[in-house]
C-alpha positions in Angstrom: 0.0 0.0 0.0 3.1 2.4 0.8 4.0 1.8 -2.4 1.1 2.5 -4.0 0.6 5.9 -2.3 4.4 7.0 -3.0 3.4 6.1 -7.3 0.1 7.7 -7.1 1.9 11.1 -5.6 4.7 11.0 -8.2 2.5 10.9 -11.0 0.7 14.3 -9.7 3.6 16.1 -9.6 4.5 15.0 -12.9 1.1 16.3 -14.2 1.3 19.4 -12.4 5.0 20.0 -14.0 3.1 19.8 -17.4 0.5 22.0 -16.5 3.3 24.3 -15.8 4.6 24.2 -18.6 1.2 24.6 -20.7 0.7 27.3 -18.8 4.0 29.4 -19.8 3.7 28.3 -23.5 0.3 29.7 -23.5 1.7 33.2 -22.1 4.2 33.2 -24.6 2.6 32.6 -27.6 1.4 35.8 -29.6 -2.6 35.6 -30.6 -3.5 34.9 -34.0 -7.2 35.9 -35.2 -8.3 34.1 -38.3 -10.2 37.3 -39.5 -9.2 40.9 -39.9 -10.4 44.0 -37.4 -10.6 47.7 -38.4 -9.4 48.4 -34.9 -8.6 47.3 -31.8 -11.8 47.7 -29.8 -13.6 46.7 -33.0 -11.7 43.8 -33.4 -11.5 42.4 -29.7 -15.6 43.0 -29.9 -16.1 40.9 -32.6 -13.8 38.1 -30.8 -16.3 38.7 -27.6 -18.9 37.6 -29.9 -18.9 33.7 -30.3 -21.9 33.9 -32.9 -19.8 36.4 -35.2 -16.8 34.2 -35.5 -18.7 30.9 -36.1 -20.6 33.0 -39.0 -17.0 34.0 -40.3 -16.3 30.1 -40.9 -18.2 29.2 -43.2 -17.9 32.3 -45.5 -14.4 31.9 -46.2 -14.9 27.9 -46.9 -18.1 28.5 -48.8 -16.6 29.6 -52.4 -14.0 26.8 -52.9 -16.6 24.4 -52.1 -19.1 25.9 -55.3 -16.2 26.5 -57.2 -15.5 23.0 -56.8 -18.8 21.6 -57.5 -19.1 24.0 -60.3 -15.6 22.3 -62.0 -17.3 19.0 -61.4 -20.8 19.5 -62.5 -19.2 21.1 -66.2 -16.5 18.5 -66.4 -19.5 16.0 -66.1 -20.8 18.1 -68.8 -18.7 18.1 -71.0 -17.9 14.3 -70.8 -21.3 14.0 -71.7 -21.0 16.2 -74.7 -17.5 14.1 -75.7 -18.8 11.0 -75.4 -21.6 11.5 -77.8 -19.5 13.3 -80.4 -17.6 10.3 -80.1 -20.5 7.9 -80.5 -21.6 10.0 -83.5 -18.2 10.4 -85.2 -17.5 6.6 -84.7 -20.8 5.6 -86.3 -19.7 7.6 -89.5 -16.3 6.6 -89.6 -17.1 2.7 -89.4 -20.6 2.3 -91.7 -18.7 4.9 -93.9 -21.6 7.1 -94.2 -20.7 10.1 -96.4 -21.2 13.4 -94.2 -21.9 16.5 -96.8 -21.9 16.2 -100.8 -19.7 13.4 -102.8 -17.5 15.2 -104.1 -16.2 14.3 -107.9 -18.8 12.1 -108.6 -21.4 14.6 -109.1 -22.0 13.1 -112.5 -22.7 9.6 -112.2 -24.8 10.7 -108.9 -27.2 12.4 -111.3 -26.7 9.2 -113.6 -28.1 6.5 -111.2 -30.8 8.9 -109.6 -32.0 9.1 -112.8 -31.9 5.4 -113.7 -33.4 4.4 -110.2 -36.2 7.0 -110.7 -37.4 5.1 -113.4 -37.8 2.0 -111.7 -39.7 3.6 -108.4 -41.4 6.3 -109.9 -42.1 5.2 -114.0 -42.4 1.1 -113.2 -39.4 0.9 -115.6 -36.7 -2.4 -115.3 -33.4 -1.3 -115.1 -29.8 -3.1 -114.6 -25.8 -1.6 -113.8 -22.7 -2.2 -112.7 -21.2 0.6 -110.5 -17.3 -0.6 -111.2 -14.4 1.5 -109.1 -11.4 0.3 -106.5 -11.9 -0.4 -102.8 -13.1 2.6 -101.1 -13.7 4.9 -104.0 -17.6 5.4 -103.1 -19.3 2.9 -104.7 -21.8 2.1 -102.0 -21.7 5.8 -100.5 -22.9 6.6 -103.8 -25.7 4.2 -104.0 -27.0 5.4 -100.1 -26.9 8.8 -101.0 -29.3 8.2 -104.0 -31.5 5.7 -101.9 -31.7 8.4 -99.3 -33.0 10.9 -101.8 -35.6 8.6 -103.4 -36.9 7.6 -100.3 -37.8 11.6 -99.3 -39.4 11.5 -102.4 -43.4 11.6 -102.2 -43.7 8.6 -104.7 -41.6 6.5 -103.8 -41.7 6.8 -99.8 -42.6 2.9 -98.6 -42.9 1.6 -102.1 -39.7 0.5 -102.5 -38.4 -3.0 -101.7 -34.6 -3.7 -101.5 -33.2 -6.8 -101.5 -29.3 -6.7 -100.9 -27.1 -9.7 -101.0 -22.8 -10.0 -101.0 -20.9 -12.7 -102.8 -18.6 -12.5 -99.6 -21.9 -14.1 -97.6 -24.0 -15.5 -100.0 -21.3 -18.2 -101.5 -24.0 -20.1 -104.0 -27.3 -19.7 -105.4 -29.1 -21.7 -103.2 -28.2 -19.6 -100.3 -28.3 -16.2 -102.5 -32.1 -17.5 -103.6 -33.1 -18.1 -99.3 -31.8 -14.7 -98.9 -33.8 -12.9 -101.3 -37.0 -15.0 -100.4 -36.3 -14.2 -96.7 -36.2 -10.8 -97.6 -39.1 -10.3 -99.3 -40.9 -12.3 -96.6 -42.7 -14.5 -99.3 -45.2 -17.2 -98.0 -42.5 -20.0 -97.9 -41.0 -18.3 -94.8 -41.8 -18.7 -91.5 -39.4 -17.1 -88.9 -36.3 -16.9 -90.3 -36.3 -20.5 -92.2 -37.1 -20.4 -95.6 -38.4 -23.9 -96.8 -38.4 -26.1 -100.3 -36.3 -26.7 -102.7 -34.1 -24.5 -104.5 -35.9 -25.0 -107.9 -39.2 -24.8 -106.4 -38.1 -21.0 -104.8 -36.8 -20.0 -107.9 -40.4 -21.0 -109.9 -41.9 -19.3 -107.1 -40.2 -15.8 -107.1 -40.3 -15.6 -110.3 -43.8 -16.1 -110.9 -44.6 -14.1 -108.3 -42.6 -11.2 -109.6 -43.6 -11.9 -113.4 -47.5 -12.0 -112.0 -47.4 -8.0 -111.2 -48.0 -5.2 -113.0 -46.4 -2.3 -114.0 -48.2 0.7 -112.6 -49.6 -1.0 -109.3 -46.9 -3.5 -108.6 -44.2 -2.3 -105.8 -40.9 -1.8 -107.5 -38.2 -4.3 -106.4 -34.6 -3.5 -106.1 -31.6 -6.1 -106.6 -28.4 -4.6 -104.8 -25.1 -7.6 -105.6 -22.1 -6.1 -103.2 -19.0 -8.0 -104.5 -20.9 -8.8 -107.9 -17.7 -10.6 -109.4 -18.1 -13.6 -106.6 -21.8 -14.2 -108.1 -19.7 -15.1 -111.3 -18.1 -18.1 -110.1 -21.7 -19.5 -109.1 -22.4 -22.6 -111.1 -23.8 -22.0 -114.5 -24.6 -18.7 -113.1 -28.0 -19.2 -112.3 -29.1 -16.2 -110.1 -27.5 -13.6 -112.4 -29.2 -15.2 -115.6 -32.7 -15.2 -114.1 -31.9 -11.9 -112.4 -30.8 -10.0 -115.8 -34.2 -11.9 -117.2 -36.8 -10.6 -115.1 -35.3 -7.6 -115.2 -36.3 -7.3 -119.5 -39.0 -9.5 -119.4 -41.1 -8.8 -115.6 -44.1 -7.1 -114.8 -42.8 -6.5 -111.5 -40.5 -3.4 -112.1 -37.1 -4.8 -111.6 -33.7 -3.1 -110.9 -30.0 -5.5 -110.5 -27.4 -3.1 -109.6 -23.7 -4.8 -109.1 -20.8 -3.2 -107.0 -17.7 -4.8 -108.4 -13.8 -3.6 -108.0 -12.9 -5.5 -111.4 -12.9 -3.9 -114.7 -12.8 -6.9 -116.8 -16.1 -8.1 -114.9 -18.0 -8.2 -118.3 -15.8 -10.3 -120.0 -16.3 -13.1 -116.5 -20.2 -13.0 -117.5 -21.6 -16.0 -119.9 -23.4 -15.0 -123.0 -26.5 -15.8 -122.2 -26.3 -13.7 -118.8 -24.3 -11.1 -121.3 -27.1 -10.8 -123.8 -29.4 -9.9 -120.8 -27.9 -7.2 -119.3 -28.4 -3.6 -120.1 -24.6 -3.0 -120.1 -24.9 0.1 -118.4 -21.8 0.8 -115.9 -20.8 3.8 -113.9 -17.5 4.3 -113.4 -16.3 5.9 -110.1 -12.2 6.4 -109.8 -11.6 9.0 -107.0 -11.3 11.9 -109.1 -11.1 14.7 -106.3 -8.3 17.0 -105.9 -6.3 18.0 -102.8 -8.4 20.8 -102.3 -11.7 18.6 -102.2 -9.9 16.2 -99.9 -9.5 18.7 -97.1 -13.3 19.9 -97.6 -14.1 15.9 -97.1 -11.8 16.3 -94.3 -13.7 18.9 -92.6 -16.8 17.6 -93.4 -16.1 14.1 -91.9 -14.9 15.7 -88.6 -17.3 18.3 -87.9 -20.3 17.5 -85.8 -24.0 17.9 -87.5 -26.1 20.5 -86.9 -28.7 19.1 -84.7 -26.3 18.6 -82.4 -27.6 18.6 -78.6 -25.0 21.0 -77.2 -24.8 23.9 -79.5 -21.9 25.9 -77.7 -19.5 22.5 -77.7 -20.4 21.7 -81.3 -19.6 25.3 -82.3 -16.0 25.4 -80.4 -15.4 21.4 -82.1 -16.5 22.6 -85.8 -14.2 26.0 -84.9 -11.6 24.0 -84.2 -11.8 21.4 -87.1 -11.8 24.6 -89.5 -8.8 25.7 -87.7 -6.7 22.2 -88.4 -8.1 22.3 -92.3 -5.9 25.4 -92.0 -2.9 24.3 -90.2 0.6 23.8 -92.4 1.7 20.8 -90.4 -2.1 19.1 -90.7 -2.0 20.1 -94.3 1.5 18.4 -95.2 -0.1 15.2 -93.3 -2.8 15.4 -94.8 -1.3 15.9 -98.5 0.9 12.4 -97.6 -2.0 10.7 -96.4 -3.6 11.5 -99.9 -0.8 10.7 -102.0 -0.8 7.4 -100.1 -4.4 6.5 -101.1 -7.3 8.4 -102.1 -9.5 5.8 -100.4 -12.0 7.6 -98.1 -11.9 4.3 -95.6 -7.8 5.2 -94.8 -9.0 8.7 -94.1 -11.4 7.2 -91.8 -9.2 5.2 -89.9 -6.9 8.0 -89.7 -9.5 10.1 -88.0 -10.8 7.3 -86.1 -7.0 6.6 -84.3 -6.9 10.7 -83.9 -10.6 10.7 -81.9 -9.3 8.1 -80.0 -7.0 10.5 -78.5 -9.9 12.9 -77.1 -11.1 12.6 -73.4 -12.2 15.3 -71.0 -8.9 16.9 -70.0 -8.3 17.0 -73.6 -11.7 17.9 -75.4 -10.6 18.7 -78.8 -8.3 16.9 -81.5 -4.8 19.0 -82.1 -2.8 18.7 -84.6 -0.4 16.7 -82.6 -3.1 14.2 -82.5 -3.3 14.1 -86.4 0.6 14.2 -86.5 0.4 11.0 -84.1 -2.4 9.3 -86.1 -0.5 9.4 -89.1 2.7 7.4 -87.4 0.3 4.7 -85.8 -1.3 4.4 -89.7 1.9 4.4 -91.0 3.3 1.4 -88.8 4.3 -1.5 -90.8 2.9 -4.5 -89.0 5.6 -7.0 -90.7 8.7 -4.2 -90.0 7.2 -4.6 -86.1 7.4 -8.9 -86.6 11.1 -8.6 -87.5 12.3 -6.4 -84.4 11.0 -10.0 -82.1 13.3 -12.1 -84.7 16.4 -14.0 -83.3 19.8 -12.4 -85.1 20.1 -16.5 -86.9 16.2 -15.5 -88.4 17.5 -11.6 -89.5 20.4 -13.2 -91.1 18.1 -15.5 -93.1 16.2 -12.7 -94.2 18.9 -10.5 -95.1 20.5 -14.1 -97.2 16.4 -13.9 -99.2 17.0 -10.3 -99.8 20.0 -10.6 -101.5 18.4 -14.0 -103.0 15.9 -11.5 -104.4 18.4 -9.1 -105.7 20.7 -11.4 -107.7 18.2 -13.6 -108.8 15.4 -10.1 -109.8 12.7 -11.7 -107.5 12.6 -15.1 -108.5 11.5 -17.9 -106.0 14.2 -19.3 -104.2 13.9 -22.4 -102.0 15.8 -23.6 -98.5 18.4 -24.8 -100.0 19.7 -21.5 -101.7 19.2 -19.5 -98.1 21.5 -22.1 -96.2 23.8 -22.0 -98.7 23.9 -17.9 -99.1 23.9 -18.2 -95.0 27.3 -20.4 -95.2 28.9 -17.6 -97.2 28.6 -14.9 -95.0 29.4 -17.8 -91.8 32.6 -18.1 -93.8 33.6 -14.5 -94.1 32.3 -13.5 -90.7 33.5 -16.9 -89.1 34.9 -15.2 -85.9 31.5 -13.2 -84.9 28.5 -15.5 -86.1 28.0 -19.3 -84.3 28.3 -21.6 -87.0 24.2 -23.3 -86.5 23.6 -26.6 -87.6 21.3 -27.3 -90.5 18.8 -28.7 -88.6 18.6 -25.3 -86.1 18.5 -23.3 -89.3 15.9 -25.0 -90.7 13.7 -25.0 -87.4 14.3 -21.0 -87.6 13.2 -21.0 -91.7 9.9 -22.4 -90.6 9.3 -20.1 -87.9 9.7 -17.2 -90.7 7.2 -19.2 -92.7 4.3 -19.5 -89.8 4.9 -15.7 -88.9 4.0 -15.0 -93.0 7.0 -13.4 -93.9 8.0 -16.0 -96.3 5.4 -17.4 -98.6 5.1 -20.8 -100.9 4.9 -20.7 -104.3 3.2 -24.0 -104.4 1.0 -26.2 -102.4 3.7 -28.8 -100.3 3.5 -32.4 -101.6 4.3 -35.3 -99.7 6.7 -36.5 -101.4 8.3 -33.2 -102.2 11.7 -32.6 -99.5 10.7 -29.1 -97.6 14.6 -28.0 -98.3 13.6 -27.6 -102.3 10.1 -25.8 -102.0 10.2 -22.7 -103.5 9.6 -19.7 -101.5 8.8 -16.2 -102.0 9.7 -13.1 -99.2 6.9 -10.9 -98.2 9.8 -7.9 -97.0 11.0 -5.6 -99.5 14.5 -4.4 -99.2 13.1 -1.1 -97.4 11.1 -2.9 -94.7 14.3 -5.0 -94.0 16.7 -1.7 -93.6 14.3 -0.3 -91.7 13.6 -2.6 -89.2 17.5 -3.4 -89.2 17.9 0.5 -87.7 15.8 0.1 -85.0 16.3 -3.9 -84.3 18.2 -3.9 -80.6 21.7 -5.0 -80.1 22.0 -6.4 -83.7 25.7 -7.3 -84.4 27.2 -4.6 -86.6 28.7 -7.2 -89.2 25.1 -8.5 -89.6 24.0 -4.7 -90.5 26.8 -3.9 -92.9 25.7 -8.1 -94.9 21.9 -6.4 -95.4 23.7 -2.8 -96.6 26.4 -4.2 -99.1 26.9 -4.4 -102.3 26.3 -7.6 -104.7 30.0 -7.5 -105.7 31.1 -10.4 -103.0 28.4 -13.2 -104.4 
């Protein structure tokens, strides 16, 4: 218990030495006020009053806090307003709807209004092939004329289109369940489509020879990738297409998309004799100057736009890059490249990709970026993961390719031209057995850089199959420049000359 009592009293002195101390610290200190006086006596009053500085609190704290909530309520805004010009821009770039006029084409746009007119509007039967390269318009240019018949007064609902691709429809049978399903005849029920293939045919073209001319809904035939319906046996479809087309009451239109000039010299003559041989022609004709208005006019947002202010600064903006040197000198590449409207859409799309709420608008930095991703060579990325034994085998096809002026070459010829260079280079290169060599050959071949000529036979050895290399002497430097740690003997094989061979 004496113990007890002597702890219990050193621990109050103890607290009373800190209370001693808290008390000279407090006399010490100089007073702070959180909130200006006019005076003295003013001031000191306004301390005496507890309700004045609670008030003073909150009015100091009170604008950050709006400010804040302000920030967040327009960056919620404007990710709002991003993430639909996104959504809308996307949309356009990827179904490659055409945004504004066509531009170039303004003549065979009049040409094919016309000619459709007369099937929707005068009961006419019509057939064309729209012929032009990948990405030159061709179904852009049909959409833009369906959209305008469609406003039309006579023709609003009374148009039926049927549209088939030779990339999905691979015969007639499934080409002939497609239009049937389409048309929703009275063989279909859900989506199956019964009987046989002869008994559809009899049955779709009765039922479009049975109509007439004035009362009869027009009926339109759209082929995407026209020259695949070609290699269909006998080519049924197209011959009974072209026919009811001349000889229906049921107005009747076939329009073919087609990339390949020669595709009337594919078509029998029967199917030949039948067909109207009237072809539009589209080959990117625009200028430079064109190709920047398409450029504007594929970036800018429409008009009915939900946020008016946004959509001004964005289509302010857009004007600005059209404008810009550096965006005009990637632009003027970019167009040299390929007039095709799809690059310039994936061009914009990898430049949109780039806009988020911190960054709201597209730069030309973005553009400038864009243009480098596009630009990327996918195979020149492959060879950088290569082992130095695989560049080495490349670089022996390369100068297979040079001596030889692109001829096949086969195994064989790339171990031997490999064994030179081992020779010369003896003391820097690991002599690799055949065997290795060969194991790193076909790893080349599964990665598509090096391509048969011919389909392997059994009985054919794999060292004499000829080859051919999908790397052009460019792509190989290239990749050579940026490809780490690659001996410097190896480098100066690919640069020189043909003299040692």
């Amino acid at each position: 218990m004496a113990w007890h009592g002597s702890a219990r009293l050193g621990a109050l002195r103890f607290t009373e030495r800190l209370r001693g101390r808290e008390c000279r610290a407090e006399e010490e200190a100089p007073l702070v006020f959180p909130f200006p006086s006019s005076g003295s006596a003013a001031g000191y009053g306004d301390l005496a009053c507890e309700g004045a500085s609670c008030c003073c609190w909150p009015t100091a704290i009170k604008p950050s806090a709006m400010s804040k909530r302000k920030a967040k309520e327009s960056g919620g805004a404007n990710g709002e307003c991003i993430s639909q010009a996104q959504k809308i821009l996307r949309e356009r770039f990827c179904h490659h709807c055409a945004a504004g006029r066509l531009f170039g084409i303004e003549h065979q746009y009049r040409h094919l209004l016309d000619l459709l007119k007369r099937t929707t509007v005068h009961g006419e039967s019509n057939s064309a092939l729209i012929i032009g390269p990948r990405g030159s318009g061709k179904t852009a240019l049909l959409n833009c004329v369906l959209k305008e018949l469609k406003e039309m007064k006579q023709v609003r609902g009374n148009l039926l289109e049927v549209r088939l691709n030779g990339l999905l429809q691979t015969n007639d049978k499934v080409a002939l369940k497609e239009i049937t399903r389409q048309l929703n005849l009275e063989n279909v029920v859900g989506d199956k489509v019964f009987g046989s293939f002869a008994e559809n045919l009899a049955f779709l073209l009765e039922a479009l020879r049975k109509g007439d001319r004035t009362s009869s809904c027009p009926v339109l035939f759209i082929l995407d990738e026209f020259d695949l319906f070609v290699h269909h046996k006998n080519q049924t479809l197209l011959y009974n297409l072209f026919d009811i087309s001349q000889s229906a009451q049921t107005p009747v239109t076939v329009i073919g998309l087609t990339c390949r000039q020669d595709i009337l010299e594919l078509l029998e003559k029967r199917v030949k004799s039948r067909f109207s041989h009237r072809q539009i022609y589209l080959m990117n004709s625009f200028d430079f100057k064109q190709y920047i208005k398409i450029f504007k006019e594929q970036l800018a947002l429409p008009a009915d736009f939900p946020d008016k202010s946004f959509a001004q600064k964005w289509n302010t903006n857009v004007q600005h890059l059209s404008e810009d040197k550096t965006v005009q000198d990637v632009l003027q590449n970019l167009f040299h490249h390929s007039k095709d409207l799809r690059t310039l859409h994936l061009f914009l799309m990898l430049a949109l990709s780039n806009v988020t709420v911190h960054h709201p608008l597209i730069t030309a930095s973005d553009l400038h970026e864009a243009s480098k991703q596009y630009r990327t060579d996918s195979r020149a990325n492959i060879v950088h993961g290569l082992s130095v034994l695989e560049i080495c085998l490349i670089i022996a096809m390369k100068h297979l390719n040079d001596v030889y002026e692109g001829e096949p070459f086969n195994f064989q010829m790339v171990y031997n031209e490999f064994q030179k260079f081992i020779q010369r280079k003896a003391h820097c290169m690991y002599n690799f057995e055949k065997p290795v060599v060969m194991k790193a050959f076909e790893h080349l071949l599964q990665l598509e850089l090096v391509k048969p000529i011919e389909r392997p036979n059994i009985r054919a050895q794999r060292e004499y199959l000829l080859m051919k290399l999908l790397l052009d002497s460019t792509q190989i430097m290239d990749a050579l420049q940026v490809y780490p740690n690659c001996p410097v003997d190896v480098k100066q094989w690919a640069a020189s000359s043909l003299s040692w061979l």
